[in-house]
CHARMM-style PDB file with segment names, atoms N, HN, CA, C and O in Angstrom:
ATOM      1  N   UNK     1      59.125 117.755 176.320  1.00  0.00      PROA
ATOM      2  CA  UNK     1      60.438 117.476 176.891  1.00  0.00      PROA
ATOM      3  C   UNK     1      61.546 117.847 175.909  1.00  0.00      PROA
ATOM      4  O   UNK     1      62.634 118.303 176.261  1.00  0.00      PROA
ATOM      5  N   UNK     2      61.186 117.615 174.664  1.00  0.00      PROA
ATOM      6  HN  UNK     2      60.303 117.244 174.378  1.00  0.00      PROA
ATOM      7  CA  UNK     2      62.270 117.789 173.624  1.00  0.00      PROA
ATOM      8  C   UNK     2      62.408 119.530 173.569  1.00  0.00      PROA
ATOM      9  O   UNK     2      63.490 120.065 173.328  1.00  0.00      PROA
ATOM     10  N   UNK     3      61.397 120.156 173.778  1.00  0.00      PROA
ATOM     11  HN  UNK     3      60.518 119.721 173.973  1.00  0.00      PROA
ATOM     12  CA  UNK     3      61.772 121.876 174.141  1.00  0.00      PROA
ATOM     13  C   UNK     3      62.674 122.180 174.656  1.00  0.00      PROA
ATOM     14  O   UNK     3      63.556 122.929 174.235  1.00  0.00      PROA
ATOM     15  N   UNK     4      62.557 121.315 176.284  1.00  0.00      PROA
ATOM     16  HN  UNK     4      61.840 120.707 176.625  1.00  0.00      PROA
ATOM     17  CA  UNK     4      63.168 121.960 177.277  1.00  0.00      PROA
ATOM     18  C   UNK     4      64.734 121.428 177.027  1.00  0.00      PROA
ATOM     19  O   UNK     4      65.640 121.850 177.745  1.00  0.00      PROA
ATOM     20  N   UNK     5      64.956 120.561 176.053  1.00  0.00      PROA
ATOM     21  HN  UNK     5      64.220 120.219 175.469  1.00  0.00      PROA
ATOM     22  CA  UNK     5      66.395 119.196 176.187  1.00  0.00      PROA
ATOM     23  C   UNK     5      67.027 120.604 174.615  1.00  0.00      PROA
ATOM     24  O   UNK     5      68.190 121.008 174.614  1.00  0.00      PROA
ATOM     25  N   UNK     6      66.245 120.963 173.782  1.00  0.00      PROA
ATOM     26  HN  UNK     6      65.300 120.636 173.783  1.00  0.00      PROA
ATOM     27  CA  UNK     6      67.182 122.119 173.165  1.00  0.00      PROA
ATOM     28  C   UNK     6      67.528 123.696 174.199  1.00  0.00      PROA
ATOM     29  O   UNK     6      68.570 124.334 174.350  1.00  0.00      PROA
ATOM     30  N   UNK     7      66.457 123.849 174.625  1.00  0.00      PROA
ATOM     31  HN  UNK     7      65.611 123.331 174.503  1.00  0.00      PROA
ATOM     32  CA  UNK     7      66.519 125.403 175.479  1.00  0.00      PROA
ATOM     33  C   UNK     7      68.103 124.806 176.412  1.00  0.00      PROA
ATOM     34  O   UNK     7      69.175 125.408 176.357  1.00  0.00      PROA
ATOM     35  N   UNK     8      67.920 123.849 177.005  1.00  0.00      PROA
ATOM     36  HN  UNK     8      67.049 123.360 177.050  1.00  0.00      PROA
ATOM     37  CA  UNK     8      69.396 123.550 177.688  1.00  0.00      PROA
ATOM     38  C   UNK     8      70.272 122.943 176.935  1.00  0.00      PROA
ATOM     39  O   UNK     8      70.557 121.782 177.228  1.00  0.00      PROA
ATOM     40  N   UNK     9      70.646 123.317 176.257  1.00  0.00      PROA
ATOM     41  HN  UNK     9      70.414 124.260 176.018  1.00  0.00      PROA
ATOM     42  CA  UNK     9      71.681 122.625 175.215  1.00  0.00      PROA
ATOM     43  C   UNK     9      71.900 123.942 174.720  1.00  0.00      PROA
ATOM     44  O   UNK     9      73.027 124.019 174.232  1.00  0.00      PROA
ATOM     45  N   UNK    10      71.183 125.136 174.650  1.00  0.00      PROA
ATOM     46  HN  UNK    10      70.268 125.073 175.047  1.00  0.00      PROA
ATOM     47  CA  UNK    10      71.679 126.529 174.374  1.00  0.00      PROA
ATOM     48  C   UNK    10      72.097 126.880 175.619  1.00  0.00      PROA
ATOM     49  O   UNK    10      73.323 126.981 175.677  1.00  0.00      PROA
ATOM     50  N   UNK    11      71.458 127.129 176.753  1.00  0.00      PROA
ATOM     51  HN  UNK    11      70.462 127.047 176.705  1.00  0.00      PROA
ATOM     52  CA  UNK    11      72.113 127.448 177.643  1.00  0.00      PROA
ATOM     53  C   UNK    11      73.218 126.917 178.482  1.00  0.00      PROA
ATOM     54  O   UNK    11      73.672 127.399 179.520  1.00  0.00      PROA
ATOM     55  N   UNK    12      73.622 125.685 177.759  1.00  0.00      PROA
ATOM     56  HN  UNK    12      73.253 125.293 176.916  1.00  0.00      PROA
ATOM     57  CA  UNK    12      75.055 125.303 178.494  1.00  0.00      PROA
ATOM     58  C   UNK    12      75.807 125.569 177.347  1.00  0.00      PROA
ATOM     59  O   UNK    12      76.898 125.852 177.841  1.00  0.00      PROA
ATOM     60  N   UNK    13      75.959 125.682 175.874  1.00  0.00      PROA
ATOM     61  HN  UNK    13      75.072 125.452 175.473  1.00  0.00      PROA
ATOM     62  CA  UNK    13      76.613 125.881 175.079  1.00  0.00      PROA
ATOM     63  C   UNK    13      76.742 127.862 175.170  1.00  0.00      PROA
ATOM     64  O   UNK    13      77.763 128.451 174.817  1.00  0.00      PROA
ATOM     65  N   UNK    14      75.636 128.496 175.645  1.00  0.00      PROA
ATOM     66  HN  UNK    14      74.807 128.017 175.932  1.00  0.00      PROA
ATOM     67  CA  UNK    14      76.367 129.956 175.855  1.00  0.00      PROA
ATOM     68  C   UNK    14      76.572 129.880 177.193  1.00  0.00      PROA
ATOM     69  O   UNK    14      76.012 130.931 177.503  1.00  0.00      PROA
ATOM     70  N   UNK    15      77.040 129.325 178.447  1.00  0.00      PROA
ATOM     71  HN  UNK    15      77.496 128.470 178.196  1.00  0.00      PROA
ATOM     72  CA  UNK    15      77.118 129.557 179.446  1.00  0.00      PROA
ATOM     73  C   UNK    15      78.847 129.276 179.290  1.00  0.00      PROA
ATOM     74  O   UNK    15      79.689 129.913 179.923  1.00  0.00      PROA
ATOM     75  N   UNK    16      79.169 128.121 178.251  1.00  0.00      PROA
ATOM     76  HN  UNK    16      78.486 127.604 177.736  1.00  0.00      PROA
ATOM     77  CA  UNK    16      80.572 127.143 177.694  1.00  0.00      PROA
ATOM     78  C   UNK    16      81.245 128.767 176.828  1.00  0.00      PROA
ATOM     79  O   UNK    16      82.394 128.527 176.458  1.00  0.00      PROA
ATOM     80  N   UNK    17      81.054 129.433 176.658  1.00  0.00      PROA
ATOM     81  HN  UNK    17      80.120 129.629 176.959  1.00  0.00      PROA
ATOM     82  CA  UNK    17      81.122 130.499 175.391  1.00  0.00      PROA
ATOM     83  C   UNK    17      81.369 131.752 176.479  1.00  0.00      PROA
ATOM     84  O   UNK    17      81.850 132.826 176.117  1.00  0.00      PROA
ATOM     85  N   UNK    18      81.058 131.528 177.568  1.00  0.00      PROA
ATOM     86  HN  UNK    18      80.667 130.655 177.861  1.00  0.00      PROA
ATOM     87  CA  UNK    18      81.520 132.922 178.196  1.00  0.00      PROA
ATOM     88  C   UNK    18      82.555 133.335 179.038  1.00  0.00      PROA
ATOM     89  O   UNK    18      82.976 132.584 179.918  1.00  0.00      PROA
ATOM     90  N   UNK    19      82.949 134.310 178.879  1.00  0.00      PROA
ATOM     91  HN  UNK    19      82.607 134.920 178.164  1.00  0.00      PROA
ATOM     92  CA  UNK    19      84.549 134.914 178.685  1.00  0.00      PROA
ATOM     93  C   UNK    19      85.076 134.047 180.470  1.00  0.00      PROA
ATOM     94  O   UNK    19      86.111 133.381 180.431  1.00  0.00      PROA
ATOM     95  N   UNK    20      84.530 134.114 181.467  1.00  0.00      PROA
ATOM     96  HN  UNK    20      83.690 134.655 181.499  1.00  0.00      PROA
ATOM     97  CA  UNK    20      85.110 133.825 182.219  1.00  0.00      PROA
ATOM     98  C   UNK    20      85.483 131.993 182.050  1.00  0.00      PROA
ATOM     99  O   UNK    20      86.581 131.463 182.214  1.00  0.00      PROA
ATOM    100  N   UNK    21      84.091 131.279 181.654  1.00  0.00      PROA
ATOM    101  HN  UNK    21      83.198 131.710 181.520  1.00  0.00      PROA
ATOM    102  CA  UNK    21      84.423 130.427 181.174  1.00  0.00      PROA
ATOM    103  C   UNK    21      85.774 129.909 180.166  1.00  0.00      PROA
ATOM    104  O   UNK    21      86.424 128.865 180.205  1.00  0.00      PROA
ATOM    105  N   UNK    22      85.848 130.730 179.551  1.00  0.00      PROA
ATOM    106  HN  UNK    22      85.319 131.579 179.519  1.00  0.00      PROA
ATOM    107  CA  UNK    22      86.870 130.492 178.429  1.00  0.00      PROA
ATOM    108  C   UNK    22      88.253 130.687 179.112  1.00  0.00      PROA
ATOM    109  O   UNK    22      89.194 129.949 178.819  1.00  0.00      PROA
ATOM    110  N   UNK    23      88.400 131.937 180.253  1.00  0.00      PROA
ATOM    111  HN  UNK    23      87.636 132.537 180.491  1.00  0.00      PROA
ATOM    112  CA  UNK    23      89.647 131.756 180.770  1.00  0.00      PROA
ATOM    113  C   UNK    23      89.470 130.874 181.514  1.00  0.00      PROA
ATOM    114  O   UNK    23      90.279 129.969 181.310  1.00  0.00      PROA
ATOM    115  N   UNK    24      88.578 130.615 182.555  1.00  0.00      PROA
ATOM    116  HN  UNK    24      87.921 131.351 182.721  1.00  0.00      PROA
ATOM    117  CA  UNK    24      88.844 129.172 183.398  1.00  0.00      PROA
ATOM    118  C   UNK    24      89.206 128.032 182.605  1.00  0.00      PROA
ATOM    119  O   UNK    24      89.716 127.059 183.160  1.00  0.00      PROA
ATOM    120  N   UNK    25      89.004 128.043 181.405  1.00  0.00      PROA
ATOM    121  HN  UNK    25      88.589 128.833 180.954  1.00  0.00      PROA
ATOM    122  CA  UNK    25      89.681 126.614 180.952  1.00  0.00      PROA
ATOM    123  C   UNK    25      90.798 126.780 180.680  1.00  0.00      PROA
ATOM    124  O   UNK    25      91.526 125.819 180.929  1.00  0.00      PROA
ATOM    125  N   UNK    26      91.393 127.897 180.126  1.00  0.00      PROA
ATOM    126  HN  UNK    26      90.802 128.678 179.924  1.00  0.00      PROA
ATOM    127  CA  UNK    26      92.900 127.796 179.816  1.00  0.00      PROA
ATOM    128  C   UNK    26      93.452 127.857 180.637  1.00  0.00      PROA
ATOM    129  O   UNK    26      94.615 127.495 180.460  1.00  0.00      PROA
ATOM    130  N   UNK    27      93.082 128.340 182.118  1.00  0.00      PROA
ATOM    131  HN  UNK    27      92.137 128.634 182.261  1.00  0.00      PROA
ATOM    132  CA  UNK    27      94.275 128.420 182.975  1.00  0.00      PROA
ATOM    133  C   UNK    27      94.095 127.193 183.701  1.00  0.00      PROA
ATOM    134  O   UNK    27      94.849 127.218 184.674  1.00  0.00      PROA
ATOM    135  N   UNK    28      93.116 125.636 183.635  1.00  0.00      PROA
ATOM    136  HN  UNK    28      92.504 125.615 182.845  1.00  0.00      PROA
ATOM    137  CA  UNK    28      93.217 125.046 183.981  1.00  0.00      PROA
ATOM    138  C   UNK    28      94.216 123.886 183.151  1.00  0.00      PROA
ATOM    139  O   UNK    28      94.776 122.827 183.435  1.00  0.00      PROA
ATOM    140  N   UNK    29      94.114 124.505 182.322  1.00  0.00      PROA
ATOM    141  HN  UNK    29      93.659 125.365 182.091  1.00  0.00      PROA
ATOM    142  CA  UNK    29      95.427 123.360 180.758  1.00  0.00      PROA
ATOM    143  C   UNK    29      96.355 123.937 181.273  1.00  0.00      PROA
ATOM    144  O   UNK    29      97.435 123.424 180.981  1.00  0.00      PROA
ATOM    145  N   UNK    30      96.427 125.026 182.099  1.00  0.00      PROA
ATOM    146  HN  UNK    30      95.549 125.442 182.336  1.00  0.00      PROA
ATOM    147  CA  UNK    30      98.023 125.188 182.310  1.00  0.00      PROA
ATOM    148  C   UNK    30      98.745 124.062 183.835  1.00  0.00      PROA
ATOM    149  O   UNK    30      99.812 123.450 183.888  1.00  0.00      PROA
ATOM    150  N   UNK    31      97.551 124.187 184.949  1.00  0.00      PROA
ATOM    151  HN  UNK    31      96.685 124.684 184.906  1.00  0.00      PROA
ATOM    152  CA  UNK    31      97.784 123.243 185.779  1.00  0.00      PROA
ATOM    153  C   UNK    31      97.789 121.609 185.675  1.00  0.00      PROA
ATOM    154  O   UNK    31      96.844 120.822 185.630  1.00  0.00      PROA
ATOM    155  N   UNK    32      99.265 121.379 185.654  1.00  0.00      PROA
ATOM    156  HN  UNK    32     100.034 122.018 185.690  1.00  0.00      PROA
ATOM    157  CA  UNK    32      99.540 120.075 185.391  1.00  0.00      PROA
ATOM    158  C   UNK    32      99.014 119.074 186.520  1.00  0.00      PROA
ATOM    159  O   UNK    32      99.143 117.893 186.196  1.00  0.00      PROA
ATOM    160  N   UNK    33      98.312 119.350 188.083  1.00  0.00      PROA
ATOM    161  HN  UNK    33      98.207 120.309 188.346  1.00  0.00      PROA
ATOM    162  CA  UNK    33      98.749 118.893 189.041  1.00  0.00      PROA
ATOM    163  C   UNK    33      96.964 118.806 189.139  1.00  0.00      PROA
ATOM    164  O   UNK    33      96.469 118.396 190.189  1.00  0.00      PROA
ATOM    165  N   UNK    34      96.238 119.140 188.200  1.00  0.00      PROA
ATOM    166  HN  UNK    34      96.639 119.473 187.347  1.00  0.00      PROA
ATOM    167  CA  UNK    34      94.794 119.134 188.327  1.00  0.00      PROA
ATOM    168  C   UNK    34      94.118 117.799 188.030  1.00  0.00      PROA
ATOM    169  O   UNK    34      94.150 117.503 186.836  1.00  0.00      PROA
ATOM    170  N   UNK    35      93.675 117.157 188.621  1.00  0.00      PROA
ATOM    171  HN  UNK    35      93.650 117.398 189.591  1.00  0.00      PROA
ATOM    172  CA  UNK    35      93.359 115.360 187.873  1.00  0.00      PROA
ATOM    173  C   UNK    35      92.637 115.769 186.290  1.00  0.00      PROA
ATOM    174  O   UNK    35      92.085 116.811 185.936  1.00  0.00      PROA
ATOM    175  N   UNK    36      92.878 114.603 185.605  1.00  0.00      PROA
ATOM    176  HN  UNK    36      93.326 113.757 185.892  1.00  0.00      PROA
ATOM    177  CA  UNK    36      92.113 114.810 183.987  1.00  0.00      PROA
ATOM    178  C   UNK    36      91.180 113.841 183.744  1.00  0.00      PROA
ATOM    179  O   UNK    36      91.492 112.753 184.230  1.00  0.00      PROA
ATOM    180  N   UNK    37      90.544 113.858 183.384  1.00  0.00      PROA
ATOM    181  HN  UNK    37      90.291 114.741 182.989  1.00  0.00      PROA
ATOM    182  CA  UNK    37      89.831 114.706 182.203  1.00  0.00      PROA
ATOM    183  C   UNK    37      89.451 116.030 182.702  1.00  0.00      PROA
ATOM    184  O   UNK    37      89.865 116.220 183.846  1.00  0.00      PROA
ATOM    185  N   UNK    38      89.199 116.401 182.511  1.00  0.00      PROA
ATOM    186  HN  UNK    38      88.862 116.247 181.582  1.00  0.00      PROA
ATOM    187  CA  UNK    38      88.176 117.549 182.942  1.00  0.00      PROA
ATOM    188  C   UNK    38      87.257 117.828 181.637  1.00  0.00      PROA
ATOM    189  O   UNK    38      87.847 118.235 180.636  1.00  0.00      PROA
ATOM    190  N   UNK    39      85.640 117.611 181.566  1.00  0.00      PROA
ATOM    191  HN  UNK    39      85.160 117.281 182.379  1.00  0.00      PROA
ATOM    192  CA  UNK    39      84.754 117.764 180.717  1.00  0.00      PROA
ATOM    193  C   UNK    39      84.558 119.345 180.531  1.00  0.00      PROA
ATOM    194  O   UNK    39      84.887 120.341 181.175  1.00  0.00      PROA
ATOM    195  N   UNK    40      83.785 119.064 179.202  1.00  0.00      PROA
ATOM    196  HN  UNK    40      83.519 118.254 178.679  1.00  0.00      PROA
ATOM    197  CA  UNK    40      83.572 120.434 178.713  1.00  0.00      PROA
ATOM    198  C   UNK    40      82.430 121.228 179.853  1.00  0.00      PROA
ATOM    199  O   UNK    40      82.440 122.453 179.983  1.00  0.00      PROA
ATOM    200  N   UNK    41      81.631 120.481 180.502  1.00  0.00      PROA
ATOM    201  HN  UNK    41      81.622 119.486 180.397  1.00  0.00      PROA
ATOM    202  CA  UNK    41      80.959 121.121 180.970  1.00  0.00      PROA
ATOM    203  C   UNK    41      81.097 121.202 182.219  1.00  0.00      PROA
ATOM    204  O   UNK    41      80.024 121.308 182.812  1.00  0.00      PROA
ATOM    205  N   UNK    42      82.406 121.191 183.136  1.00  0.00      PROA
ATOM    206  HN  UNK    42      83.279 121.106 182.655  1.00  0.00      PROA
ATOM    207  CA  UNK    42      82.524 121.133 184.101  1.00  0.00      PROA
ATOM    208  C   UNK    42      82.467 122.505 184.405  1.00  0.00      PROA
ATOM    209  OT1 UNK    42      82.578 122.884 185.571  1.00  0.00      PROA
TER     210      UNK     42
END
């Protein structure tokens, strides 16, 4: 179990790392009208 709990912990940390990802978050810091928090892994 502990395999599979690192293999996904890479694949949400490069899935968090990719370019579309990275603009979807900034253009969501720009919408003020979006409820917050919004998590890293949303």
């Amino acid at each position: 179990v502990e395999n599979g709990n690192t293999e996904l912990e890479g694949l949400r940390k490069a899935n968090a790392e990719h370019p579309i990802e990275v603009t979807g978050k900034k253009l969501r810091d720009l919408m003020s009208w979006v409820d917050r928090p919004i998590t890293e892994t949303a």
